[in-house]
C-alpha positions as CSV (number, residue, x, y, z in Angstrom):
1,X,84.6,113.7,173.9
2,X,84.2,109.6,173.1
3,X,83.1,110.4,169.5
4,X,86.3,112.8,169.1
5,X,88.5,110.3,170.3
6,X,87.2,107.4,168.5
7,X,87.5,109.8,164.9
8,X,90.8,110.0,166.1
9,X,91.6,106.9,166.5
10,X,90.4,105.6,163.0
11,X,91.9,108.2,161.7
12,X,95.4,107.5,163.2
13,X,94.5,103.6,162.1
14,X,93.7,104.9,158.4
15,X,96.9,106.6,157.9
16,X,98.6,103.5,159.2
17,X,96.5,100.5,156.7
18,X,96.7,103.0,154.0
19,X,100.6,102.8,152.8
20,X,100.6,98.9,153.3
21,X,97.4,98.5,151.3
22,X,98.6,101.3,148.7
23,X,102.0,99.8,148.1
24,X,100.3,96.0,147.7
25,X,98.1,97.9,144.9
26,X,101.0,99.1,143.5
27,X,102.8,95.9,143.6
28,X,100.1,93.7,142.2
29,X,99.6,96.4,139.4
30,X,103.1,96.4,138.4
31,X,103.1,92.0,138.6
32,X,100.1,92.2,136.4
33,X,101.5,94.5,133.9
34,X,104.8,92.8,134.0
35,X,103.0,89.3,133.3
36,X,101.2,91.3,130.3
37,X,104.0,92.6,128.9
38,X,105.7,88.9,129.0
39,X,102.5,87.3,127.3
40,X,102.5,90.3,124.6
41,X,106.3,89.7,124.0
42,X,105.7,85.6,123.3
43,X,102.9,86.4,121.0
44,X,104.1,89.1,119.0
45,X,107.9,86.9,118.6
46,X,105.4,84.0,117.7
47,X,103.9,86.3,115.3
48,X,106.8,87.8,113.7
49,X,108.5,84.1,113.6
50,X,105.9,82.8,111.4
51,X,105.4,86.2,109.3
52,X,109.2,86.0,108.5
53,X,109.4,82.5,107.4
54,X,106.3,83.2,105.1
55,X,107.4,86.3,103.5
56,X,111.4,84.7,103.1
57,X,110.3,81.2,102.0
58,X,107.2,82.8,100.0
59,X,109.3,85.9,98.4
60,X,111.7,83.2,97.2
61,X,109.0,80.9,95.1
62,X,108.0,83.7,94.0
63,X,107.9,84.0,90.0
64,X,106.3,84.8,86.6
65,X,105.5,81.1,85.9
66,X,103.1,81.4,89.7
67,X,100.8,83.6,88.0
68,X,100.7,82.4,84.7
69,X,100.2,78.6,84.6
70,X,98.2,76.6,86.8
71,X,99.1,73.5,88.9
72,X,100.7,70.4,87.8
73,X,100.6,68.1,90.5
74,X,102.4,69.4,92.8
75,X,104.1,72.0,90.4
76,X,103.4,74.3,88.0
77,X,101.9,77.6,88.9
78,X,98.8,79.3,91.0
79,X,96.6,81.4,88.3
80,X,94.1,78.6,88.8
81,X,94.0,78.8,92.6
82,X,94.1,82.7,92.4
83,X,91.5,82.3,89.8
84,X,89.7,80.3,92.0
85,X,90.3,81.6,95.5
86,X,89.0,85.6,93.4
87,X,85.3,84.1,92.7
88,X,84.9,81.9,95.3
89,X,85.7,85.1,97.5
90,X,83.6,87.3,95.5
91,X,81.0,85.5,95.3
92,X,80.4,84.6,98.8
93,X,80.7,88.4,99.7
94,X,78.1,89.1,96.9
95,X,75.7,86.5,98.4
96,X,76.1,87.6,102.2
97,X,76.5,91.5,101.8
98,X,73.2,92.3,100.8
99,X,71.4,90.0,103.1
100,X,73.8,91.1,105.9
101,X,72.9,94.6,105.3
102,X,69.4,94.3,104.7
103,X,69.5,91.8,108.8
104,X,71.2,94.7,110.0
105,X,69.2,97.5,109.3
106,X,65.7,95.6,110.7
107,X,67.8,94.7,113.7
108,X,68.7,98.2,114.4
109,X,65.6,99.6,113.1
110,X,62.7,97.2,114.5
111,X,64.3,95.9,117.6
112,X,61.5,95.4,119.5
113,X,60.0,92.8,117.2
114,X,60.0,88.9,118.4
115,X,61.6,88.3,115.3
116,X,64.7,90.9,115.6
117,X,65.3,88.9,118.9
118,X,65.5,86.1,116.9
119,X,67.4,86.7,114.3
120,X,69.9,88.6,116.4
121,X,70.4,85.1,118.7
122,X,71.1,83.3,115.7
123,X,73.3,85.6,114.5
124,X,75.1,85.0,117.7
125,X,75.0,81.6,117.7
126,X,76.2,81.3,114.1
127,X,79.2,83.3,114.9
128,X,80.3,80.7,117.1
129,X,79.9,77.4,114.9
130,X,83.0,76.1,113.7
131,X,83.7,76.6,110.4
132,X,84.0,72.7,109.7
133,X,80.8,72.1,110.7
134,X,79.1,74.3,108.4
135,X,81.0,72.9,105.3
136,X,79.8,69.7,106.8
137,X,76.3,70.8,106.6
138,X,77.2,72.6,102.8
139,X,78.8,69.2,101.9
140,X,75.4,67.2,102.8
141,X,72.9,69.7,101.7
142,X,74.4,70.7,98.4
143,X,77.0,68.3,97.4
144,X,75.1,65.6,98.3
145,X,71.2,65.9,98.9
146,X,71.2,68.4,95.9
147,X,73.3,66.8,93.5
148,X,75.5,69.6,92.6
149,X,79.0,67.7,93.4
150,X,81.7,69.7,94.7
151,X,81.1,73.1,92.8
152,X,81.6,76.9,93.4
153,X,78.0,77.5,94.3
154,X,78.4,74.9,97.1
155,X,81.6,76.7,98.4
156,X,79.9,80.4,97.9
157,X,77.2,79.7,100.0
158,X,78.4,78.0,102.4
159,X,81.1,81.1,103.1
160,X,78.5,83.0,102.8
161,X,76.6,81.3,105.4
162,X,79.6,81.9,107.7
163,X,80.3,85.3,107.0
164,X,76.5,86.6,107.3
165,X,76.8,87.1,111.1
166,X,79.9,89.3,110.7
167,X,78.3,92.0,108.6
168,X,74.9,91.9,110.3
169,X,76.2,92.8,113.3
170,X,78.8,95.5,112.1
171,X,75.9,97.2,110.0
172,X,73.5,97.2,113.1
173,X,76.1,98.9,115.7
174,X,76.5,101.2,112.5
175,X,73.1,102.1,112.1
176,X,73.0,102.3,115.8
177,X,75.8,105.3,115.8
178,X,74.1,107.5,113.6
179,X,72.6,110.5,115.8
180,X,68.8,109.9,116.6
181,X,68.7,114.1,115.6
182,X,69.3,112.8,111.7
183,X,66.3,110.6,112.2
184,X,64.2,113.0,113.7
185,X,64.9,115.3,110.7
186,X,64.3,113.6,108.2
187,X,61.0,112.3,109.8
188,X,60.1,116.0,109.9
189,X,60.2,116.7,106.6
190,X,58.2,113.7,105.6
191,X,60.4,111.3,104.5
192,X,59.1,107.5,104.2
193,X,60.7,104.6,106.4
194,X,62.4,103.4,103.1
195,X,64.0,107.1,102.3
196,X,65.4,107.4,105.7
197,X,67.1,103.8,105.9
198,X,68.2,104.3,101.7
199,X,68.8,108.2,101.3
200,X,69.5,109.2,105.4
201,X,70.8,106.3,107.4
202,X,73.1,104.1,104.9
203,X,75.0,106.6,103.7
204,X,75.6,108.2,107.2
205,X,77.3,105.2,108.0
206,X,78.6,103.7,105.0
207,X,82.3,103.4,106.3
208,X,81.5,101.6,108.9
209,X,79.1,99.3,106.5
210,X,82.0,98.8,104.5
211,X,84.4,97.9,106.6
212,X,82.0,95.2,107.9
213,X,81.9,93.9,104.6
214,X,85.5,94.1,103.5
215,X,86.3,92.2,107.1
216,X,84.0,89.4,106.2
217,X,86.2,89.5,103.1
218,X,89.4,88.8,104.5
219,X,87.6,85.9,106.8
220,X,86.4,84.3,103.7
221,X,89.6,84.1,101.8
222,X,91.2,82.4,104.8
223,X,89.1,79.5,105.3
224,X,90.1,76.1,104.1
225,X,87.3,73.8,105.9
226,X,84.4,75.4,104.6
227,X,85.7,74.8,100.7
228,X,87.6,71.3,101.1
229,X,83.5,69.8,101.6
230,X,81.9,71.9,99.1
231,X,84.4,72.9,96.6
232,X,86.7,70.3,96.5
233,X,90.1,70.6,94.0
234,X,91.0,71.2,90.6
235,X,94.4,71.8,88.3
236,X,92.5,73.5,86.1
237,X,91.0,77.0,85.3
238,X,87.3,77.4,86.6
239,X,85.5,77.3,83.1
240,X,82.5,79.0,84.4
241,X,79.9,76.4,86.0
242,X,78.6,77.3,89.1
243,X,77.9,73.7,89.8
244,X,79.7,70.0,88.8
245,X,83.0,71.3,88.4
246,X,85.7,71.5,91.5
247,X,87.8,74.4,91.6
248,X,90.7,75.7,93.2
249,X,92.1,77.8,95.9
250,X,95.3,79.3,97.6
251,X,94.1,77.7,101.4
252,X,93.8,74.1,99.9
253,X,97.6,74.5,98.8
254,X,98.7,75.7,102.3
255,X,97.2,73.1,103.7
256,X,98.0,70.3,101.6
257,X,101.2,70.6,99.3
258,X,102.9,71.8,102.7
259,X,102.9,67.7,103.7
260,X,104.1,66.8,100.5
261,X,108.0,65.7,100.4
262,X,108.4,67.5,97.0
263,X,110.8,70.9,96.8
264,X,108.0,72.3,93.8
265,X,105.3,71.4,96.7
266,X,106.6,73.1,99.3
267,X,107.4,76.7,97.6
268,X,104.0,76.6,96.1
269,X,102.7,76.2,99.2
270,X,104.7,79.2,101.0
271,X,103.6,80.9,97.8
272,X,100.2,80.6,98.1
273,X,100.7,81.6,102.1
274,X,102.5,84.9,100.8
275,X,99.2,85.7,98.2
276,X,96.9,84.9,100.9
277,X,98.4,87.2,103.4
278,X,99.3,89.9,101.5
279,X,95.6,89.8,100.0
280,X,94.3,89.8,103.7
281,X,97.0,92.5,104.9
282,X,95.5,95.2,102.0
283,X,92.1,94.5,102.5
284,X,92.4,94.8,106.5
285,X,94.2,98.1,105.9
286,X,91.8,99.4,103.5
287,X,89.1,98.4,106.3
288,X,91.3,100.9,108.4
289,X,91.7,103.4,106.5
290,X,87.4,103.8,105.8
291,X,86.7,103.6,109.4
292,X,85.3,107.3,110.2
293,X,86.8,109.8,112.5
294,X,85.2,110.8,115.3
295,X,84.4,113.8,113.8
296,X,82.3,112.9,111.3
297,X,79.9,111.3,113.1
């Protein structure tokens, strides 16, 4: 009789806690989502603010003389900062995809090594260095201790130094997706480790793989930092030396012509904003659009 009334009881106290506690749930969810939705709003109206001066201000400078004549000053055109910003882009990406890819597929492949756990650390740790800092470091060790002045080679490495981390870890979590079945078959018919990871694996998850690499893309054509120490500035076209000889870029006109109190300075500058994130914009999307469905994995 004492333990039916007491399950009564609690049960007569359950039904009276649980619509208070429910409707404070409810209450707090709906704050929280409310607060969300007001942080989302500010951000996005931040974001379509500064996307809508760029693309007015930018379509307006907007000309045949920008792609056909390079700098003068602070006028002229941008072929020699397109020029620039092209190789100094490609070549970075040239220099870090392979050795990303290659870190990747150990990492995923022999984890259990000391020097996976390494490497993956540093890759972490890497990540999180501020761009600055490493074209400090390119600015001392190549400008500098190597003699090379402020040269392409300096800037290509260095972005390529920052960049590494992205695609090592994008390649290992896409080596990591691919079904441990696919392995197991191709062991069975006597394939070598260097067949499964070149004829098996890779192409398995080559979307992936590339996205990874056209990601570290877009974050290389961004930077400014990075290239003011190494690269340095030039008004005219890159004539082909890797080192001793500046160039230029579409990020050192953003950030510099925009203080300039010149009219020609300032719509190169919104110009070169416009390249820069319509560049970024199609490369993101083509990132997109080669990221697998789920049903091809």
């Amino acid at each position: 009789m004492l333990i039916g009334r007491t399950a009564t009881l609690d049960r007569t106290a359950a039904k009276q806690v649980r619509p208070v506690s429910y409707r404070r749930r409810r209450l707090l969810s709906a704050l929280g989502w409310a607060v969300f939705a007001l942080c989302f709003v500010a951000l996005a109206a931040a974001l379509v603010d500064i996307l809508t001066l760029v693309v007015g201000r930018g379509a307006e400078s907007l000309n045949v003389t920008l792609f056909t004549t390079p700098t003068n000053g602070v006028s002229g055109g941008l072929l020699n900062a397109i020029e620039g910003t092209a190789v100094i882009t490609f070549g970075s990406v040239l220099l870090a995809a392979p050795i990303g890819i290659g870190a990747g597929v150990y990492l995923s492949e022999y984890a259990s090594g000391w020097l996976s756990r390494v490497a993956r650390y540093l890759a972490d740790v890497l990540v999180g260095v501020p761009s600055i800092v490493l074209g400090l470091f390119g600015y001392i060790v190549m400008v500098v201790y190597l003699g090379w002045h402020f040269s392409v080679l300096a800037g290509c490495i260095t972005l390529a130094i920052m960049i590494l981390p992205y695609i090592t870890r994008t390649t290992e979590l896409a080596m990591g997706s691919v079904s441990p079945a696919l392995r197991e078959s191709a062991y069975a018919l006597g394939a070598s480790d260097a067949a499964v990871i070149l004829r098996v694996l890779l192409p398995a998850c080559r979307r992936p793989v590339l996205t990874g690499v056209l990601v570290a893309t877009a974050l290389s054509m961004g930077e400014t930092a990075p290239l003011i120490y190494t690269v340095g500035w030039s008004n005219y076209l890159w004539k082909g030396h890797l080192t001793h000889e500046p160039a230029a870029y579409l990020t050192y006109v953003i950030w510099s012509f925009i203080n300039e109190p010149f009219a020609s300075a300032h719509a190169l500058a919104f110009a070169a904003a416009l390249l820069v994130t319509v560049f970024a914009l199609l490369i993101t999307v083509a990132a997109r659009l080669l990221i697998p469905h789920r049903d091809e994995h």
